[in-house]
C-alpha positions as CSV (number, residue, x, y, z in Angstrom):
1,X,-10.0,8.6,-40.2
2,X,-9.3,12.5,-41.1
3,X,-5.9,13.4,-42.9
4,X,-3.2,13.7,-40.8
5,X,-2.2,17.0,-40.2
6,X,-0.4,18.7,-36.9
7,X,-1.7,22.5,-35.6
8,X,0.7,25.3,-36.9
9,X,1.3,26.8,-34.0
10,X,1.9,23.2,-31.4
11,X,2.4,19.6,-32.9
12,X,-1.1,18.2,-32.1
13,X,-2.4,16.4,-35.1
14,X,-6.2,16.1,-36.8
15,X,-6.2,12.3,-35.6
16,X,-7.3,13.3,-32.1
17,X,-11.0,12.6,-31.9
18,X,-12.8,15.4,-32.2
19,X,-10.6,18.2,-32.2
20,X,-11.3,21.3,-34.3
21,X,-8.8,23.1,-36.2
22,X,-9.6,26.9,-37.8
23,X,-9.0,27.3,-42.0
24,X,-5.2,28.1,-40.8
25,X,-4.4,24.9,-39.7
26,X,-4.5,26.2,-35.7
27,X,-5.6,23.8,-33.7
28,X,-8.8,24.8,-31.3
29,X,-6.6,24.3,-27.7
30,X,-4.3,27.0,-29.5
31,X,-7.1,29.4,-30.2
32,X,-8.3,29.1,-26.7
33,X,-5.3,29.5,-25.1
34,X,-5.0,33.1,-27.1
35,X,-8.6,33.7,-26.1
36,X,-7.5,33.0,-22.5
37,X,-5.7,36.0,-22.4
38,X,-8.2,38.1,-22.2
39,X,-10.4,36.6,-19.7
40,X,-11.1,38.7,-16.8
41,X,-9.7,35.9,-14.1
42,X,-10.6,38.0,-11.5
43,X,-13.7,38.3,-12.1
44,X,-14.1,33.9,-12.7
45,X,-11.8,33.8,-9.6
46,X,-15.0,35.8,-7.5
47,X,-17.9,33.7,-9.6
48,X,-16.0,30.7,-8.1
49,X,-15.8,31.7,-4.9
50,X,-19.5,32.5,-4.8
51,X,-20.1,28.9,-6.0
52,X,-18.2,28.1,-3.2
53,X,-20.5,30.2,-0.6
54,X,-23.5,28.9,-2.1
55,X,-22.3,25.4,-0.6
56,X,-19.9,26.1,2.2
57,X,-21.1,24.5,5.5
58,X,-19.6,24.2,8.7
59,X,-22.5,21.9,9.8
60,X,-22.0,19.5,8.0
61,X,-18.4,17.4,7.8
62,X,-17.8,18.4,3.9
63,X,-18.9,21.0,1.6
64,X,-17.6,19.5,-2.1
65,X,-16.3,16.2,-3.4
66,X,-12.8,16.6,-5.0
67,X,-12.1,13.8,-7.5
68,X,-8.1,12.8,-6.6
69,X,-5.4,10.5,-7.4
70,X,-2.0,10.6,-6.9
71,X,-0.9,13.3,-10.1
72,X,-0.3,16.0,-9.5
73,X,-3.6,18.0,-10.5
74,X,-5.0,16.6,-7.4
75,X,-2.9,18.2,-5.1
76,X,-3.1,21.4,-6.9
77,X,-7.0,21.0,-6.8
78,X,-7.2,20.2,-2.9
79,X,-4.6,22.9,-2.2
80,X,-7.0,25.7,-4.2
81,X,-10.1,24.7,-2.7
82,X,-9.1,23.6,0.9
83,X,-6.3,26.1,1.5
84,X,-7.3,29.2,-1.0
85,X,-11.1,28.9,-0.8
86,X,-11.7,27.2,2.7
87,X,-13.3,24.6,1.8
88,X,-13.5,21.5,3.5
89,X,-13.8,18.3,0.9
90,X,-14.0,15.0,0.8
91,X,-11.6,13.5,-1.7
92,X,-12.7,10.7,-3.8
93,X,-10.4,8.1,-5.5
94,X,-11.1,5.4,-8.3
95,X,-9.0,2.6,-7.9
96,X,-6.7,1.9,-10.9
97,X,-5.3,-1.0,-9.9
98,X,-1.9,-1.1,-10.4
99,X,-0.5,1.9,-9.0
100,X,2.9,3.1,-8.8
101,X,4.9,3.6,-5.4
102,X,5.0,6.8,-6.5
103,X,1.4,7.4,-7.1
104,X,0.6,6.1,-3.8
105,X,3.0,8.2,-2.0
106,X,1.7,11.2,-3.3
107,X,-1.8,10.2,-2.3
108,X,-1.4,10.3,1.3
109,X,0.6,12.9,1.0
110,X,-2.4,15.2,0.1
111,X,-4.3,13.3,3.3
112,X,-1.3,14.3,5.7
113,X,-0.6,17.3,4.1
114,X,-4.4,18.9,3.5
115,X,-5.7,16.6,6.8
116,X,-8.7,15.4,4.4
117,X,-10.8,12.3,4.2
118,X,-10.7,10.7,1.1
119,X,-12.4,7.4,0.0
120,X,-11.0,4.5,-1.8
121,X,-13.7,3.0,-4.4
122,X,-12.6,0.1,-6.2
123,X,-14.6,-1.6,-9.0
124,X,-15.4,-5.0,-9.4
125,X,-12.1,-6.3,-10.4
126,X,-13.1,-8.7,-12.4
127,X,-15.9,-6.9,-14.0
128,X,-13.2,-4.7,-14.8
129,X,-10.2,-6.6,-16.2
130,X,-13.3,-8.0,-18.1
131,X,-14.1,-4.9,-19.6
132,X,-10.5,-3.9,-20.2
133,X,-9.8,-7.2,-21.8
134,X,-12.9,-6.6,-24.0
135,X,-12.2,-3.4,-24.7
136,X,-8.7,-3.9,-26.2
137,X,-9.7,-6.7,-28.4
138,X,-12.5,-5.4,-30.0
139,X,-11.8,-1.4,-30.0
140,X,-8.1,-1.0,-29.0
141,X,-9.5,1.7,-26.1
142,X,-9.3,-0.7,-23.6
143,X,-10.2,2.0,-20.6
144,X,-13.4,3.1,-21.6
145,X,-15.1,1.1,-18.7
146,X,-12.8,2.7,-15.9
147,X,-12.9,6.1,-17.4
148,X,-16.9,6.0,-17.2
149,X,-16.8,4.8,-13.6
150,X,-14.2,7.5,-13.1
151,X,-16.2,9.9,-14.4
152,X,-19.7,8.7,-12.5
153,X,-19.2,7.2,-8.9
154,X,-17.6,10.5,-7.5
155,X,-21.3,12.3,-8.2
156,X,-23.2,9.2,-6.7
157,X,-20.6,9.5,-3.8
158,X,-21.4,13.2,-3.4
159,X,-25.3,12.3,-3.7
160,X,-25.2,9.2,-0.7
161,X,-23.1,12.0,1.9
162,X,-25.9,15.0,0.3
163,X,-22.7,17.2,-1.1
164,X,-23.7,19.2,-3.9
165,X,-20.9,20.6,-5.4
166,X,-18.3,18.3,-7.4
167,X,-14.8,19.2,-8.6
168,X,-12.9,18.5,-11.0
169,X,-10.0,19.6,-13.0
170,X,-9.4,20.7,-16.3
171,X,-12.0,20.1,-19.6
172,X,-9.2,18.0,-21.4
173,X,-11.4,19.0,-24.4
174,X,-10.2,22.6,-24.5
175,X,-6.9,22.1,-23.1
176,X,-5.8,18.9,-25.6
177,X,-8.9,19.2,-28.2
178,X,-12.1,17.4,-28.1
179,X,-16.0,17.3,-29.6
180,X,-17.1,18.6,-25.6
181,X,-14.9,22.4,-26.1
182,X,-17.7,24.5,-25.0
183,X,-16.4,27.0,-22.4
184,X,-18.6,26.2,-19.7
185,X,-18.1,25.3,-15.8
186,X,-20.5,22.1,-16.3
187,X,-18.8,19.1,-16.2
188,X,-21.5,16.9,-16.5
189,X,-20.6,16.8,-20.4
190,X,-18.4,14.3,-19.5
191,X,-21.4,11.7,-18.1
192,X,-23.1,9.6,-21.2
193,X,-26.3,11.4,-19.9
194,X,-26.0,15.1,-19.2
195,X,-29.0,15.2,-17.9
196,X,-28.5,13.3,-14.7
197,X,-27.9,14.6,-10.8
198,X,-29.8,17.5,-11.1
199,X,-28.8,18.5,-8.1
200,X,-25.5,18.8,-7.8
201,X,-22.7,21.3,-9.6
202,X,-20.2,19.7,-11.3
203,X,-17.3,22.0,-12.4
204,X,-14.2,22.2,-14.3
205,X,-11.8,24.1,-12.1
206,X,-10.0,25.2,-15.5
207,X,-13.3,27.1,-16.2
208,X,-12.3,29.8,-12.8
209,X,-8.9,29.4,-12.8
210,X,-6.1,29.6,-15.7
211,X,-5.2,26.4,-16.2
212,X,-1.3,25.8,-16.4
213,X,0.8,22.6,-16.3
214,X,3.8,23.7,-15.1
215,X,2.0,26.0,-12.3
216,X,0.0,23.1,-11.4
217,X,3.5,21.0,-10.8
218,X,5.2,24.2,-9.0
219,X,2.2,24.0,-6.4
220,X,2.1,20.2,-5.7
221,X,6.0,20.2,-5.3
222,X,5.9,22.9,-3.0
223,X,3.4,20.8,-0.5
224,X,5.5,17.2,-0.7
225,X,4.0,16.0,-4.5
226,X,7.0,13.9,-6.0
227,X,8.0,12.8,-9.5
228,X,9.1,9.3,-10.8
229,X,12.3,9.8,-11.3
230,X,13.4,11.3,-7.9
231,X,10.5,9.1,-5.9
232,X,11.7,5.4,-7.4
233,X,14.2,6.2,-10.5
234,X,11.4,5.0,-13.1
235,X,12.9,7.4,-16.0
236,X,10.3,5.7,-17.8
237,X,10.6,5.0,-22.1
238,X,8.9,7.5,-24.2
239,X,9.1,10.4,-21.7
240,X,11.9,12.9,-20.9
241,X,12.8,14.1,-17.4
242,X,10.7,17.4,-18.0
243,X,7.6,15.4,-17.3
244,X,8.6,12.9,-14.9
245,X,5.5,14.6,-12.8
246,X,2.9,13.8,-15.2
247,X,0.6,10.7,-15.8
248,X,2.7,8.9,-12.7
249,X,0.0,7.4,-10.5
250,X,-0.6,4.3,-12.4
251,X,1.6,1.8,-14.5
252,X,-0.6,-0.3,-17.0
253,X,-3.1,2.4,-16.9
254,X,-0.9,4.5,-19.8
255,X,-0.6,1.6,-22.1
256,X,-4.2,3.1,-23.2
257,X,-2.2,5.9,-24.3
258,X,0.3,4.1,-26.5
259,X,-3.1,2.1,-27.9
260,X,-5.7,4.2,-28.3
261,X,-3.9,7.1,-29.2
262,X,-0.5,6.1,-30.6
263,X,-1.3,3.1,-32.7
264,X,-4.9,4.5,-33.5
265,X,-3.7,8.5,-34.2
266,X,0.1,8.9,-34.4
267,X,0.5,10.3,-31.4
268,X,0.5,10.1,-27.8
269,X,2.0,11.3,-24.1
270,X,4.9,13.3,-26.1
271,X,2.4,14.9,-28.5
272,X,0.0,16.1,-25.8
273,X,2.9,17.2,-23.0
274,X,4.5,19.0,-25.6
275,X,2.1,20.9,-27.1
276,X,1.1,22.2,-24.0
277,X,4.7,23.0,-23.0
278,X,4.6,25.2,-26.1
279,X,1.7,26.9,-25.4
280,X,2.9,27.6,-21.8
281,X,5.8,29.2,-23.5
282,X,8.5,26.8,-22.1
283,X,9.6,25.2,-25.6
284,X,9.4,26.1,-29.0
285,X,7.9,23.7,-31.9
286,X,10.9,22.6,-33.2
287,X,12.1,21.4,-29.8
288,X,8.9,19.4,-29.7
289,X,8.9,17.9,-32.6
290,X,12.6,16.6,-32.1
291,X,11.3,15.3,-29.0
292,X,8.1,13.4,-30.5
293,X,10.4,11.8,-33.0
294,X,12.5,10.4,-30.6
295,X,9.6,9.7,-27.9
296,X,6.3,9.0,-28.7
297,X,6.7,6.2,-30.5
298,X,8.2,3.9,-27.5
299,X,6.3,1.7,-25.1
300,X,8.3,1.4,-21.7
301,X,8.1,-2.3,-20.8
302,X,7.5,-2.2,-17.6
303,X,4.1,-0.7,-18.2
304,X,3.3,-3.0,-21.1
305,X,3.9,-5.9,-18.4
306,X,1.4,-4.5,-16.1
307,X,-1.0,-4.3,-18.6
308,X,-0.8,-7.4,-20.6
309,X,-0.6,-9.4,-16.8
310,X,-3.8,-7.0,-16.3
311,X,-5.8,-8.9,-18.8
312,X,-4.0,-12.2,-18.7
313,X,-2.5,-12.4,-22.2
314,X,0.9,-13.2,-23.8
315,X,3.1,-10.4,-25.1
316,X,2.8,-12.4,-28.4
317,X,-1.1,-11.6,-28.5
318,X,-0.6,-8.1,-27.4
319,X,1.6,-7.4,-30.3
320,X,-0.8,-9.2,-33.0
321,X,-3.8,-7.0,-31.7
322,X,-1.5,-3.7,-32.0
323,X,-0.2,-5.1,-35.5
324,X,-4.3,-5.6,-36.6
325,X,-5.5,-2.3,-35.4
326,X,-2.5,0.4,-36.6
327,X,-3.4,2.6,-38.7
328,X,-1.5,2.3,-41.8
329,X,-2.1,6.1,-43.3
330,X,-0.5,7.4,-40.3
331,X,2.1,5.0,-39.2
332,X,4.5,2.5,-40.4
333,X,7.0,0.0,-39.3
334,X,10.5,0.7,-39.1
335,X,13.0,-1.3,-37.5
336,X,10.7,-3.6,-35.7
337,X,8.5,-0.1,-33.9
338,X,5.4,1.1,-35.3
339,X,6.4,4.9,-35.9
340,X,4.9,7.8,-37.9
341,X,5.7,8.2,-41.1
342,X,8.5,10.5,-41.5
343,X,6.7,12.7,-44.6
344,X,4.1,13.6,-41.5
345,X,6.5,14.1,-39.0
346,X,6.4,18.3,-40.1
């Protein structure tokens, strides 16, 4: 495990697999955000919209395959390419299971709203809570099954209905920091094999478009898209009001967070939100990091039910597999919470 050390300019720390950092501590997703100011967008914007053209087709019932679920990305996606670039998708969902009212709401929202199709594919359940059970025991990343049927079934979707152009949103890689930050359009770096569906285009939207948080919120609450908080008064643990719109379509599904990332890295939901609020100019490091200490740390219950009842253990196991797999050099235990050790807290 690398030294723990957060970027200079945002709060993200080394411990985030594969993330690069430049010889003055910057972190790569604050390099490229620099570097972002002096793309030409317009010039992406009309490479984009030739894409588009290439597969445009009023003979047929859809043109591209938009990867959705009920965050707010998704409407922002369906709302570019259906409203901005005339496209006509179909919208493909991977089940997650246990999703919150909120979640669901904003998914047929984007149906009624956009008037698209979108298909429901839900795994094997028990394959999955399998998996997920699996998972957690042995590597504490217990949603490394669902992320690579996320990832996959879309483009075998798009291949059955012969649709060869796939969308999806931002390369996380770039945007949070990751061992896949090339600046390419292919998203097929995300598949275990590159290689595969040859014939399809598989983009990151953030590649033609400047990706932005906060713009992508502004959108999807213009067209219906609603929060936790004012949806169902979750004002869930570990998050502040500010991003009551993110990660809200599932409620287990951000235990992985606390686990894979929290208890495995130092950090988590706070770490990530906030560093990209301070890129996006909308609070300064300081704020963040008062915000971390008091945030990242926590595990709202409610989603730690869902998750444990997921995989049919006891909160007493739970705990004992998070006690065996924290990492020590990073985090300590204060006051009955695993927490980051105050000397790294800088």
């Amino acid at each position: 495990m690398k030294e723990f050390k957060r970027c200079k300019k945002c709060i993200m720390p080394t411990t985030r697999w594969g993330i690069q950092f430049n010889e003055e501590g910057i972190c790569y997703p604050c390099l490229y955000n620099e570097k972002q100011k002096s793309i030409d967008w317009s010039e992406r914007w009309l490479e984009l919209d030739e894409l588009c053209s290439q597969h445009r087709n009023r003979d047929k019932p859809y043109d591209c395959v938009i990867c959705v679920s009920g965050g707010k990305d998704s409407t922002y996606l369906v709302h570019t390419f259906k409203k901005l670039l005339n496209m006509n998708p179909l919208c493909v969902m991977v089940d997650n299971a246990t999703w919150t009212d909120t979640g669901r709401a904003n998914f047929y929202n984007i149906s009624e709203v956009y008037d698209v199709d979108i298909i429901t594919f839900t795994s094997k359940v028990k394959t999955m809570k399998d998996n997920i059970r699996s998972d957690f025991f042995t590597t504490l990343r217990p949603m490394q099954y669902w992320d690579e049927v996320l990832y996959r079934k879309p483009l075998e979707i798009a291949e059955k209905f012969g649709i060869g152009l796939v969308i999806w949103g931002e390369n996380t890689h770039i945007h949070y920091g990751g061992s896949n930050a090339e600046e390419t359009p292919n998203a097929k770096l995300w598949l275990k094999d590159p290689t595969e569906f040859t014939e399809l285009d598989v983009i990151f939207t953030s590649y033609y478009i400047p990706w932005s948080r906060s713009e992508n919120v502004r959108v999807a609450r213009l067209n219906g898209f609603k929060g936790l908080i004012e949806n169902e008064g979750w004002d869930r643990e570990g998050y502040i009001e500010m991003f009551q719109y993110d990660q809200c379509d599932g409620v287990g599904y951000l235990t992985n967070q606390y686990l894979s990332k929290f208890i495995r890295g130092g950090f988590s939901s706070m770490t990530e939100l906030c560093s990209v609020s301070i890129r996006e100019g909308l609070m300064t490091r300081e704020e963040a990091m008062e915000i971390v200490r008091e945030n990242d740390w926590k595990l709202d219950p409610i989603m730690m039910k869902d998750f444990i009842d997921i995989i049919g253990i006891s909160e007493t196991e739970f705990w004992n597999v998070v006690d065996k797999f924290a990492n020590r050099d990073v985090i300590e235990m204060v006051d009955g919470h695993w927490k980051v050790k105050e000397v790294l807290n800088v």
